[in-house]
C-alpha positions as a Markdown table, in Angstrom:
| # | Residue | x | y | z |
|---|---|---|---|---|
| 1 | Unk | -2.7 | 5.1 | -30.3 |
| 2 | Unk | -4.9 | 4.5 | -27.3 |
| 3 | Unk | -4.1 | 6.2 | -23.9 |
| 4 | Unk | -5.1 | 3.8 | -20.8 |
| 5 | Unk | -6.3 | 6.0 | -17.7 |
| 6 | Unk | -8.6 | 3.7 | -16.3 |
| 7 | Unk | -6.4 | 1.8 | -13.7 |
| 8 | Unk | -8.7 | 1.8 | -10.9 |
| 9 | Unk | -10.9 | -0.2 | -12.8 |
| 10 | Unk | -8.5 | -2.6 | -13.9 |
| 11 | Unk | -4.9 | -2.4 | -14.5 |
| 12 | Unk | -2.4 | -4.5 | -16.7 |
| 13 | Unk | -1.7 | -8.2 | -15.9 |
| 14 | Unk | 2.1 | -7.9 | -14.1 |
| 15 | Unk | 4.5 | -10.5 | -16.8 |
| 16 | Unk | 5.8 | -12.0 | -13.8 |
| 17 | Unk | 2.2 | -12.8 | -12.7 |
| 18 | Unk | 1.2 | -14.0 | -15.8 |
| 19 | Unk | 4.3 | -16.6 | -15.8 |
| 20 | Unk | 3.2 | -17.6 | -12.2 |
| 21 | Unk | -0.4 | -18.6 | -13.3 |
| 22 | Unk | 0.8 | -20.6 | -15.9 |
| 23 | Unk | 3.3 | -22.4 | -14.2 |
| 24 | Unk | 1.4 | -23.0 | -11.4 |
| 25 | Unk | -1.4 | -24.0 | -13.7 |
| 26 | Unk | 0.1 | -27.1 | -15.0 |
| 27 | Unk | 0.8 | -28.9 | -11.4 |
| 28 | Unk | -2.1 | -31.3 | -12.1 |
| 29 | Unk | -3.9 | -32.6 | -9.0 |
| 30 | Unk | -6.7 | -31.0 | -6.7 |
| 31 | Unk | -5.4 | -29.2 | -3.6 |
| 32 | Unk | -7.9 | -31.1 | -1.2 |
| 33 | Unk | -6.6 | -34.6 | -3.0 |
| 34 | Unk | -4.6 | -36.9 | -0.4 |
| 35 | Unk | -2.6 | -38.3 | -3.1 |
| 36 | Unk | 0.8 | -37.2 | -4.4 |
| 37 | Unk | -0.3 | -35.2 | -7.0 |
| 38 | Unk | -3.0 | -33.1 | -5.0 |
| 39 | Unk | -1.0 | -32.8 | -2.1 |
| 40 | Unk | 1.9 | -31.2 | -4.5 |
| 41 | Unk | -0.6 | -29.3 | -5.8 |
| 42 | Unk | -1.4 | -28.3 | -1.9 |
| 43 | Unk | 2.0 | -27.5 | -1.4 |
| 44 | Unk | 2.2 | -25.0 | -3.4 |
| 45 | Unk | -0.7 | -23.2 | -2.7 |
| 46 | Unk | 0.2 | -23.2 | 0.9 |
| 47 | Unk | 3.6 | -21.7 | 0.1 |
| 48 | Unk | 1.2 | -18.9 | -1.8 |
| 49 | Unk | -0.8 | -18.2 | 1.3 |
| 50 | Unk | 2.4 | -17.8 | 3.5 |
| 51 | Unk | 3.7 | -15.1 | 1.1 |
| 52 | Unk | 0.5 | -13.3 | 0.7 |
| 53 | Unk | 0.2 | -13.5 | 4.5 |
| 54 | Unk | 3.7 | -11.7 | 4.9 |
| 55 | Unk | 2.8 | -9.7 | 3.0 |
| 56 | Unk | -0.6 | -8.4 | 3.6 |
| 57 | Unk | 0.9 | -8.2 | 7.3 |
| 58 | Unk | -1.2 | -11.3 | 8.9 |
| 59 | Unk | -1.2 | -15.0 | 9.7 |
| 60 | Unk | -1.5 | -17.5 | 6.8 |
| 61 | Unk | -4.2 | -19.3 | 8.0 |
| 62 | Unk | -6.2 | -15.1 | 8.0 |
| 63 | Unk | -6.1 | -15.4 | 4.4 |
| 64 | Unk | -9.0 | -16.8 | 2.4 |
| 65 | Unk | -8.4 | -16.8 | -1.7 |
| 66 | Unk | -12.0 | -15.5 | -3.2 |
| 67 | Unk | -12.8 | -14.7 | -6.8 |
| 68 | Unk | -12.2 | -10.7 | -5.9 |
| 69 | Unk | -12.9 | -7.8 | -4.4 |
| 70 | Unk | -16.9 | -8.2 | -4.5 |
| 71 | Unk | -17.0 | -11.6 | -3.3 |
| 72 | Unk | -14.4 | -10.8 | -0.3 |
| 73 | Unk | -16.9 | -8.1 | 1.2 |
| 74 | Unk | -20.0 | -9.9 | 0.4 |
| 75 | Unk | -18.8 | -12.9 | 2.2 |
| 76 | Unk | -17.3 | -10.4 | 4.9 |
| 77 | Unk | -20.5 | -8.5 | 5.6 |
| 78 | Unk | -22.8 | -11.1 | 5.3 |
| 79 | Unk | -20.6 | -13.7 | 7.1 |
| 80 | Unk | -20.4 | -11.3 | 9.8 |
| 81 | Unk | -23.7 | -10.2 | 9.8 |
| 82 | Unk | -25.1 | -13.6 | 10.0 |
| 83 | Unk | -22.9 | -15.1 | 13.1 |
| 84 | Unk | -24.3 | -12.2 | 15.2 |
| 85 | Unk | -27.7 | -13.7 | 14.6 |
| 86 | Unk | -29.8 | -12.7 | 17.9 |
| 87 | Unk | -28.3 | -9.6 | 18.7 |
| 88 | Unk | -28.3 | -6.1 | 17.1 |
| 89 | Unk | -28.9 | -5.9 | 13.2 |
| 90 | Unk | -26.9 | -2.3 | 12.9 |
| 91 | Unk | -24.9 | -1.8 | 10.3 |
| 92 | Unk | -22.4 | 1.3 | 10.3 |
| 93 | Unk | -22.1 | 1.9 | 6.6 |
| 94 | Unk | -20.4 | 4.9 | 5.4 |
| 95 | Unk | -22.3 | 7.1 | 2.6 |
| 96 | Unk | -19.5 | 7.1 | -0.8 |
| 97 | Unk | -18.9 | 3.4 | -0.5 |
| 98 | Unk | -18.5 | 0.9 | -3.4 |
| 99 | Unk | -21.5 | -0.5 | -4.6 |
| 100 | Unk | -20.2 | -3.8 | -3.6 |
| 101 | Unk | -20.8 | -3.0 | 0.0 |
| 102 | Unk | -24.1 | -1.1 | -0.8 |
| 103 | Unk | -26.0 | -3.7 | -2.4 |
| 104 | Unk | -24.5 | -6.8 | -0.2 |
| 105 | Unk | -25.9 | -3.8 | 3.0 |
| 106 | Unk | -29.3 | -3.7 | 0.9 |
| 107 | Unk | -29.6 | -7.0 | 0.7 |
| 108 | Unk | -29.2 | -7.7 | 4.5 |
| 109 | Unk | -31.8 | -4.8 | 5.0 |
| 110 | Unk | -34.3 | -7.0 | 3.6 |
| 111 | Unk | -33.7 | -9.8 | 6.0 |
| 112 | Unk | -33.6 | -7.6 | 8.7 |
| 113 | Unk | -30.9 | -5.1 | 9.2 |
| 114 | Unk | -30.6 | -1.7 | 9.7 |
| 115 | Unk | -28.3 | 0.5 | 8.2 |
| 116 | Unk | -26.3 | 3.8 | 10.7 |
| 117 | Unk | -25.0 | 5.9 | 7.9 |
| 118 | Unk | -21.7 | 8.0 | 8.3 |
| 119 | Unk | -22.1 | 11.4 | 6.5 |
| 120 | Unk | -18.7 | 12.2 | 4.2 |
| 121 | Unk | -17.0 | 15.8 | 4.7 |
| 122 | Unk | -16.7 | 17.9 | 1.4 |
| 123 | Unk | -13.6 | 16.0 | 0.6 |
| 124 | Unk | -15.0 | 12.4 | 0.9 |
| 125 | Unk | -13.4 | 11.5 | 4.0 |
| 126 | Unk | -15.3 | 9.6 | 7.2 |
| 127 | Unk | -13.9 | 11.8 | 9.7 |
| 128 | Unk | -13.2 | 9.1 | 12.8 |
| 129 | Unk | -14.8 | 10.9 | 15.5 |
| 130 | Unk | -18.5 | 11.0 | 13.1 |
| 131 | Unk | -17.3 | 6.9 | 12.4 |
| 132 | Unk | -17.0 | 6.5 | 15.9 |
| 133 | Unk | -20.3 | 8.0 | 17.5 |
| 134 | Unk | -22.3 | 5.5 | 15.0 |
| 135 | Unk | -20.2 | 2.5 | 16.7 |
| 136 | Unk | -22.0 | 1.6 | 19.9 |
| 137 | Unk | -24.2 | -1.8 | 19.6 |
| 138 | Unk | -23.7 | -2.3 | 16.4 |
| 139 | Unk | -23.5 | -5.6 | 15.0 |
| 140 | Unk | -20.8 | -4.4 | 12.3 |
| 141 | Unk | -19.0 | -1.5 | 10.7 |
| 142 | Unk | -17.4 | -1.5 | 7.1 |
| 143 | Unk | -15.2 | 1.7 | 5.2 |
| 144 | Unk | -13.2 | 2.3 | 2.7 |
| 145 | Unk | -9.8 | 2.6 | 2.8 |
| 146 | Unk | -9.5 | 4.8 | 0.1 |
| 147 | Unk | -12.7 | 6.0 | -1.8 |
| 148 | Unk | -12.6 | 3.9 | -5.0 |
| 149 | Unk | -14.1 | 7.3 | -7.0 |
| 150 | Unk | -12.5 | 10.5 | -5.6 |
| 151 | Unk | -9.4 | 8.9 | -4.6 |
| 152 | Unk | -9.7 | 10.5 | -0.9 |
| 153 | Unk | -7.4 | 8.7 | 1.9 |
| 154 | Unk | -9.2 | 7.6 | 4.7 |
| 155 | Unk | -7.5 | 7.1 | 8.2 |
| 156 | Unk | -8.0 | 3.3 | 8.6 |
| 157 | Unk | -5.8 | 3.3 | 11.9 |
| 158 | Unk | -8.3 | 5.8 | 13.2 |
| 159 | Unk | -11.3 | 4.4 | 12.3 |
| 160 | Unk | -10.1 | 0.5 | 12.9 |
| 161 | Unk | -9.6 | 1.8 | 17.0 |
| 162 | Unk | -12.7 | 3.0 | 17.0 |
| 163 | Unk | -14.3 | -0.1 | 16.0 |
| 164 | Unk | -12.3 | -1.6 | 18.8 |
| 165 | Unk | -13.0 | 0.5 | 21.5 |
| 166 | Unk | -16.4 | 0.0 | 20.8 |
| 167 | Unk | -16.6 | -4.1 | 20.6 |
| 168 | Unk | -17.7 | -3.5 | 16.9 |
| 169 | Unk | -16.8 | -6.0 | 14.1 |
| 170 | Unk | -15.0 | -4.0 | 11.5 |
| 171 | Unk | -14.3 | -4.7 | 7.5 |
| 172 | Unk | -11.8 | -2.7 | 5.8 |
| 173 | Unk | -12.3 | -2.5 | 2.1 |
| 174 | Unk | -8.8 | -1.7 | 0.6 |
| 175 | Unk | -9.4 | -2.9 | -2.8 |
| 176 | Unk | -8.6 | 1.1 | -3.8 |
| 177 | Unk | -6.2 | 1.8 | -1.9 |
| 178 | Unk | -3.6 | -1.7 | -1.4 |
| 179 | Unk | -0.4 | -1.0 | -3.3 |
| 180 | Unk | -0.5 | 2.8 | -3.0 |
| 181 | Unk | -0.4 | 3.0 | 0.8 |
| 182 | Unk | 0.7 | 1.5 | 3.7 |
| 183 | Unk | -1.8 | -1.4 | 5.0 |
| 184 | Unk | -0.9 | -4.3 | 7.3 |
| 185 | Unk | -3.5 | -6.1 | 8.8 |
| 186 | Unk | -1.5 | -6.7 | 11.8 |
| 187 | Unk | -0.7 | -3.0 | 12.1 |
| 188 | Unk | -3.9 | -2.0 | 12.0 |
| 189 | Unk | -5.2 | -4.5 | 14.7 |
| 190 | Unk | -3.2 | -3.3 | 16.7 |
| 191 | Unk | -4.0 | -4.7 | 20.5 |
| 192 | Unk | -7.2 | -6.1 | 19.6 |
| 193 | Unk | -6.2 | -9.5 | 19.1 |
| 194 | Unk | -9.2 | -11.0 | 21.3 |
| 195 | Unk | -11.5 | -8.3 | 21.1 |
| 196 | Unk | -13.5 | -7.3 | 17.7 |
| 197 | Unk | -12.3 | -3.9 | 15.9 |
| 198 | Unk | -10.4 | -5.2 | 12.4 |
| 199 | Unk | -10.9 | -8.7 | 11.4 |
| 200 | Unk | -12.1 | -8.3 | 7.8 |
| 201 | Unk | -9.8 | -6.8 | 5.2 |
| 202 | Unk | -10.6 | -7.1 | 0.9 |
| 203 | Unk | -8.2 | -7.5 | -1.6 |
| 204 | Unk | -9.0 | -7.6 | -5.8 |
| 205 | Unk | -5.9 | -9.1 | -7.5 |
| 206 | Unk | -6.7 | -7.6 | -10.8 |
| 207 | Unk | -6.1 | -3.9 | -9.2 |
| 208 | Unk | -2.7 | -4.8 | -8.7 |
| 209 | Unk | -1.3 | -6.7 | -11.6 |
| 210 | Unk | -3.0 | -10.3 | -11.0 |
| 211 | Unk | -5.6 | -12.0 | -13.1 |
| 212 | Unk | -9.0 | -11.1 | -13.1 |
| 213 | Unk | -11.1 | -13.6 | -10.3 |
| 214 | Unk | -9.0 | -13.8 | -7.4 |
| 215 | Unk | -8.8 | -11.7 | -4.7 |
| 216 | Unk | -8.1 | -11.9 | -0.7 |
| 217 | Unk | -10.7 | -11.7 | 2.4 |
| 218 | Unk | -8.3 | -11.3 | 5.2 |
| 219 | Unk | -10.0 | -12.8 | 8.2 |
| 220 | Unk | -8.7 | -12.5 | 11.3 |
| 221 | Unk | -8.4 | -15.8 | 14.1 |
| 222 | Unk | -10.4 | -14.6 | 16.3 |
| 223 | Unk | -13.7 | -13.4 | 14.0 |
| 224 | Unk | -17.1 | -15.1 | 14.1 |
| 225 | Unk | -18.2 | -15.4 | 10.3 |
| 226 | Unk | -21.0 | -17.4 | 8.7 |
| 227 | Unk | -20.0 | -19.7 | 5.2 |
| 228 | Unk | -21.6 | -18.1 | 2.8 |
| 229 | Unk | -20.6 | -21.2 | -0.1 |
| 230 | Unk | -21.2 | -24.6 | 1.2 |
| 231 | Unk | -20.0 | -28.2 | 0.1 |
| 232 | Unk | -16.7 | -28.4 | 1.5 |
| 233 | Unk | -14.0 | -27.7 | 4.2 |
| 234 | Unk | -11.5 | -25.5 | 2.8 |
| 235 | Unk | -10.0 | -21.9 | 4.0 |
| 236 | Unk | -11.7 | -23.0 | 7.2 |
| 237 | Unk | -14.8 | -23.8 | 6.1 |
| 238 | Unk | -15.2 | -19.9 | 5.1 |
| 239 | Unk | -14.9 | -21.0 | 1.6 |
| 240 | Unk | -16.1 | -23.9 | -0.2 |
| 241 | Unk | -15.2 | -25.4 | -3.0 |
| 242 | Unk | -11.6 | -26.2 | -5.4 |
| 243 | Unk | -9.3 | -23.9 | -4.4 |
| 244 | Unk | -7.5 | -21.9 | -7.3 |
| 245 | Unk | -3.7 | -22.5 | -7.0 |
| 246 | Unk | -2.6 | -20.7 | -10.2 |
| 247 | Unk | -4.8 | -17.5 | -9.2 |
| 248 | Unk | -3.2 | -18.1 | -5.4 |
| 249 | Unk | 0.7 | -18.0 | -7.5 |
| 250 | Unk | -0.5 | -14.8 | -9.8 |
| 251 | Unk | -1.7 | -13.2 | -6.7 |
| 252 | Unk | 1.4 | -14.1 | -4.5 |
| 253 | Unk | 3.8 | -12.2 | -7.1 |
| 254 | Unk | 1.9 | -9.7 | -8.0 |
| 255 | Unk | 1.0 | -8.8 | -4.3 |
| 256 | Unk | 4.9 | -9.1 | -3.7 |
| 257 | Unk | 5.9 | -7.1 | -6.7 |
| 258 | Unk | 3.4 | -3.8 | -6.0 |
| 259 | Unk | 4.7 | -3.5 | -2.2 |
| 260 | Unk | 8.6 | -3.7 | -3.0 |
| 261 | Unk | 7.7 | -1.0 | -5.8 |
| 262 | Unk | 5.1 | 0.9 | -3.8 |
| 263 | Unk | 7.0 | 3.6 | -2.4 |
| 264 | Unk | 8.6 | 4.7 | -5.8 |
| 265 | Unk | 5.7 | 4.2 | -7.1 |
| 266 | Unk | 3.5 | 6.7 | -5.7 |
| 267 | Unk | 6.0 | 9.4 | -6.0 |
| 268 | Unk | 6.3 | 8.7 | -9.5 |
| 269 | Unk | 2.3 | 9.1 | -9.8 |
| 270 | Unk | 1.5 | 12.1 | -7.8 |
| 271 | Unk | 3.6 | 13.4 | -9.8 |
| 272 | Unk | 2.3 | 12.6 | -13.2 |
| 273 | Unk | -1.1 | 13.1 | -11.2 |
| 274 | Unk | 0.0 | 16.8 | -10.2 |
| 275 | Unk | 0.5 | 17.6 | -14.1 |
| 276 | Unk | -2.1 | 15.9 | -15.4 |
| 277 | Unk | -4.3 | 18.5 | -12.8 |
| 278 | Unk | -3.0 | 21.5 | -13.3 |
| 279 | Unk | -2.9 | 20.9 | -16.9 |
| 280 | Unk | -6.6 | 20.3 | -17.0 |
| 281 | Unk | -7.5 | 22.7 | -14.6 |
| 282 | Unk | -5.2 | 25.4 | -17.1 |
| 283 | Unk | -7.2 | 23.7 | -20.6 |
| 284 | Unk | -10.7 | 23.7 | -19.3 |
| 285 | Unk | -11.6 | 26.7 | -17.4 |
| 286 | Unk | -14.0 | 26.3 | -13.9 |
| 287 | Unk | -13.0 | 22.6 | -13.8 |
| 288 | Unk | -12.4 | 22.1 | -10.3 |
| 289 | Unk | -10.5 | 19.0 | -8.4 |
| 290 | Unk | -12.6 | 16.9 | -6.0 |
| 291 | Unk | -11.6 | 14.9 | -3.4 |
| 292 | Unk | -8.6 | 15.3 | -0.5 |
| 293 | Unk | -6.1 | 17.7 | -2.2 |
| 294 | Unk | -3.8 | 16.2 | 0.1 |
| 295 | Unk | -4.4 | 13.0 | 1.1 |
| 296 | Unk | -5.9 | 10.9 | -1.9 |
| 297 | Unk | -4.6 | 8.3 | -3.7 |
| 298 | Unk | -1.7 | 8.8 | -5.9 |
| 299 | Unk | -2.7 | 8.0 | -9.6 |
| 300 | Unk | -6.3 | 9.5 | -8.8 |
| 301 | Unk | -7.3 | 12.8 | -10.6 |
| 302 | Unk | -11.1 | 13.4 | -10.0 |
| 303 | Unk | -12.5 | 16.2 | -11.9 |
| 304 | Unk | -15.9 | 18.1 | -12.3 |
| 305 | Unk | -16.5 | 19.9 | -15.0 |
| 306 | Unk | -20.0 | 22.0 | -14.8 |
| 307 | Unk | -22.0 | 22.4 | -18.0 |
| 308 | Unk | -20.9 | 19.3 | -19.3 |
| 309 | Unk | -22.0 | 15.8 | -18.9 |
| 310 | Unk | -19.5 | 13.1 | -18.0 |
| 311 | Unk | -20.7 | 10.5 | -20.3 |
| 312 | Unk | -20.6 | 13.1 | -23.0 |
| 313 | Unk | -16.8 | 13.7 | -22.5 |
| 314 | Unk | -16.0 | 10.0 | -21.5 |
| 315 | Unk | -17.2 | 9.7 | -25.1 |
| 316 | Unk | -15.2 | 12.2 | -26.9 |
| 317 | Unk | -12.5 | 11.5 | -25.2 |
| 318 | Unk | -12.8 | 7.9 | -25.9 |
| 319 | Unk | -12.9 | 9.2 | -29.6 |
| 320 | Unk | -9.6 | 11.2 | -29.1 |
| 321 | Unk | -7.8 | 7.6 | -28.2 |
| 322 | Unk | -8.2 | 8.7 | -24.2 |
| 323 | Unk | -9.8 | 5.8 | -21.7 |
| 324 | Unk | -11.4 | 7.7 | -18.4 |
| 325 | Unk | -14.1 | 7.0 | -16.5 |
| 326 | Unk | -17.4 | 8.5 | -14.2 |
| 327 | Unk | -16.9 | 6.0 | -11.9 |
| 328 | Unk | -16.8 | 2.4 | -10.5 |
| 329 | Unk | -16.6 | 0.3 | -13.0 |
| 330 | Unk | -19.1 | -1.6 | -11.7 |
| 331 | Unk | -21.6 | 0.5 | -12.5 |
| 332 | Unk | -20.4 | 1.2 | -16.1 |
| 333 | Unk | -23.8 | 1.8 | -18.2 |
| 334 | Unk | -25.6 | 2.9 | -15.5 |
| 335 | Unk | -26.4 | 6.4 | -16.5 |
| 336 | Unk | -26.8 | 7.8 | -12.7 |
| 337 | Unk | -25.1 | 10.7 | -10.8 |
| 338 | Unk | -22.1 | 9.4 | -8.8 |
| 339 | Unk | -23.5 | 8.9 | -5.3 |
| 340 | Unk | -20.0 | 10.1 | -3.8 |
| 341 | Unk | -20.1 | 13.5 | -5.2 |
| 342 | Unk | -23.5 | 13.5 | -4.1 |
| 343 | Unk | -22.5 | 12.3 | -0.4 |
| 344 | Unk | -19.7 | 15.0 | -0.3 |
| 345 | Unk | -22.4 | 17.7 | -0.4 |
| 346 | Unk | -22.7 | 18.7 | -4.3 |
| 347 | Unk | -26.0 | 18.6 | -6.6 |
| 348 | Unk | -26.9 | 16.1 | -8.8 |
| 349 | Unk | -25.6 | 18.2 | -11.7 |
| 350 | Unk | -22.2 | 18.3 | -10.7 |
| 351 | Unk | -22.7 | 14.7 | -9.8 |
| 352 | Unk | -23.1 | 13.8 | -13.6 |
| 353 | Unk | -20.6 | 16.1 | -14.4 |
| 354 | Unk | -17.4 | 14.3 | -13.5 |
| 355 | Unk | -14.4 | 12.2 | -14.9 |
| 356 | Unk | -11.8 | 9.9 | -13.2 |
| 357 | Unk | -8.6 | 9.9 | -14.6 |
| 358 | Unk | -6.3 | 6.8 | -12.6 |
| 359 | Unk | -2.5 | 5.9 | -13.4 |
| 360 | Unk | -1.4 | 3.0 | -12.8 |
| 361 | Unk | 2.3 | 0.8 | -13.4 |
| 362 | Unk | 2.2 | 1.7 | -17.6 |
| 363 | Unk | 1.3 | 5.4 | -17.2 |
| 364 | Unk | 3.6 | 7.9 | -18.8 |
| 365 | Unk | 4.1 | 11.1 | -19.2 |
| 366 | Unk | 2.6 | 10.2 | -22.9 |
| 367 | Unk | -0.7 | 10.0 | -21.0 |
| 368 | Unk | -1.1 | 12.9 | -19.6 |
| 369 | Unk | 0.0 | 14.5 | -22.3 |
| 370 | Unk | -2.7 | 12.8 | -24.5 |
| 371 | Unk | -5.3 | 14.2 | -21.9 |
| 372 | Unk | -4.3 | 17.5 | -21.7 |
| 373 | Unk | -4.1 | 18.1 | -25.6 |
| 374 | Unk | -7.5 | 17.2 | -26.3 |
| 375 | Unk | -9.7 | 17.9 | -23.0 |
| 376 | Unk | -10.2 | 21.2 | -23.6 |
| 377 | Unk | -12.0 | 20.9 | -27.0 |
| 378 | Unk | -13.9 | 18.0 | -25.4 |
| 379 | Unk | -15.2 | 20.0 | -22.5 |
| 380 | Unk | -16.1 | 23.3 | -25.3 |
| 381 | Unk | -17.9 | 20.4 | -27.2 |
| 382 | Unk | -19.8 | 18.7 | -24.5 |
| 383 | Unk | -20.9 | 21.9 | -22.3 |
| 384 | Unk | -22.0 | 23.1 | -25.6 |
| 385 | Unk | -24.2 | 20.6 | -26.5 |
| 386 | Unk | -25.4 | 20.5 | -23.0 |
| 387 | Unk | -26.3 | 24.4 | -23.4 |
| 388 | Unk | -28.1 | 23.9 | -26.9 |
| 389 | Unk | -30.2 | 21.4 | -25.7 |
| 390 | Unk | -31.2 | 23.4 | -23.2 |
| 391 | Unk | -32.0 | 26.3 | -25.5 |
């Protein structure tokens, strides 16, 4: 029997969703067609993007459909980078961010940016007042929501105010942390309507129950962003191209589905969270939790264990029927120390000495019982071999 803890990578496809995409996928016609069929087919998609907007918390015509979460924040960064052509080239860009905003940072470094950077505390959060005095002139700020690794909780109302106060351009990256707390675009703009502060939010359906390649930018009315796809109109000309209206239906229900549930939901993780912790924590001795103790994501458990390797456990576990992981997905293969733990202060040893366990919808008390039965043979066997080789 296999034991899924790797929801933050990837988490089951919602029924309901599935039965949307496929419904939606036989309504033949092209969305951008002016005849019946394409303009049926443009119906419905419209109908999608009003029911995303409500609820994401913004207008319809905020919300562009994208592939994912990586497309949404390179065309948000870059877009926004690009339009301010002229001026500044800062970039506030927090340290613990997701590769996606990293490399699409790096990438604008080499035409010309700069990068600010916003140290982490020893828990992984941007504390808004250090966000804050990076701010001035700047062309744009992005931050996580939620820090896709540790799980921490970051205070987006906080840090999307400073970013107003300051005329700064800001990108929220929720692709962690949508579905397990409270974020409305509207909300977090707060009064800043014609001014600058939020007007960039990301989305990844597949986090939440949708298929894998669509995903939401949120862009707000008012923002100046450059196309980065060109050959067409659509989504305001911010995105070229056939628009997907069976991703735009998955996405609608499953975006739906995971706020009427949310609330129960993260009560029902934390707690399964809080048992799978302490039962790790009991079965392998001088593991220690990272992240907020407090305020992190519900299904997130982010562990160090010293002595051992990560990949060395991810593998025995994987061998016990358990699925974990050291990190973003996206870096899966990529046998390098997790550049959060690093940011929040620790060595590199510890930094290649870390699981994630996530829960997601399916998790049971089955799962954390799976982990807690064989982690502690897996972390006698992997900081023993670490020691031997060593000797």
């Amino acid at each position: 029997m296999r034991f899924y803890l790797d929801h933050a990578a990837t988490t089951s496809l919602r029924p309901e969703a599935g039965e949307a995409w496929l419904g939606a996928a036989t309504v033949l016609g092209n969305a951008s067609s002016t005849h019946a069929a394409g303009q049926d087919a443009r119906r419905l998609l419209e109908e999608c993007r009003e029911r995303v907007a409500a609820v994401l918390g913004c207008d319809p015509i905020e919300v562009v459909f994208t592939s994912g979460g990586t497309e949404s924040i390179n065309l948000a960064l870059r877009g926004l980078w690009l339009s301010r052509g002229g001026g500044t080239s800062a970039i506030v860009l927090p340290d613990g961010e997701h590769h996606a905003s990293m490399d699409s940072v790096a990438a604008l470094v080499r035409d010309g940016a700069e990068v600010r950077a916003v140290p982490l505390d020893g828990f992984g959060r941007i504390r808004p007042d250090v966000f804050a005095a990076a701010l001035p002139g700047a062309a744009l700020a992005t931050a996580l929501a939620a820090n896709n690794e540790v799980g921490t909780v970051n205070d987006s109302a906080a840090l999307s105010a400073a970013a107003a106060d300051a005329g700064v351009p800001f990108h929220l990256d929720a692709v962690a942390a949508w579905g397990h707390v409270p974020l409305s675009f509207r909300r977090l703009r707060g009064d800043a309507e014609a001014g600058e502060g939020l007007v960039a939010m990301s989305i990844a359906g597949h986090k939440l129950g949708a298929p894998v390649g669509v995903g939401v930018l949120v862009v707000a009315r008012s923002a100046r962003i450059t196309a980065s796809m060109h050959g067409g109109t659509q989504q305001r000309g911010l995105r070229a191209g056939t628009q997907d209206v069976a991703g735009a239906a998955a996405l609608a229900v499953a975006l739906e589905r995971t706020e009427a549930e949310r609330e129960g939901e993260a009560s029902r993780l934390a707690r399964l969270r809080d048992r799978l912790v302490a039962g790790v924590l009991r079965e392998a001795p001088g593991s220690e939790l990272l992240g907020d103790p407090v305020g992190r994501l519900p299904g997130n458990a982010h562990l160090l264990f010293p002595g051992a390797v990560g990949e060395s456990l991810l593998f025995l576990l994987d061998r016990a029927g358990v699925a974990a992981s050291t990190g973003s997905a996206c870096q899966a293969g990529v046998a390098e120390p997790s550049h959060v733990v690093r940011a929040m202060g620790r060595d590199e040893r510890a930094a290649r000495s870390v699981l994630r366990f996530t829960l997601g919808r399916t998790s049971d008390d089955a799962d954390v019982d799976a982990v807690v039965e064989a982690i502690g043979e897996a972390y006698a066997r992997a900081s023993g071999a670490r020691s031997a080789g060593r000797s």
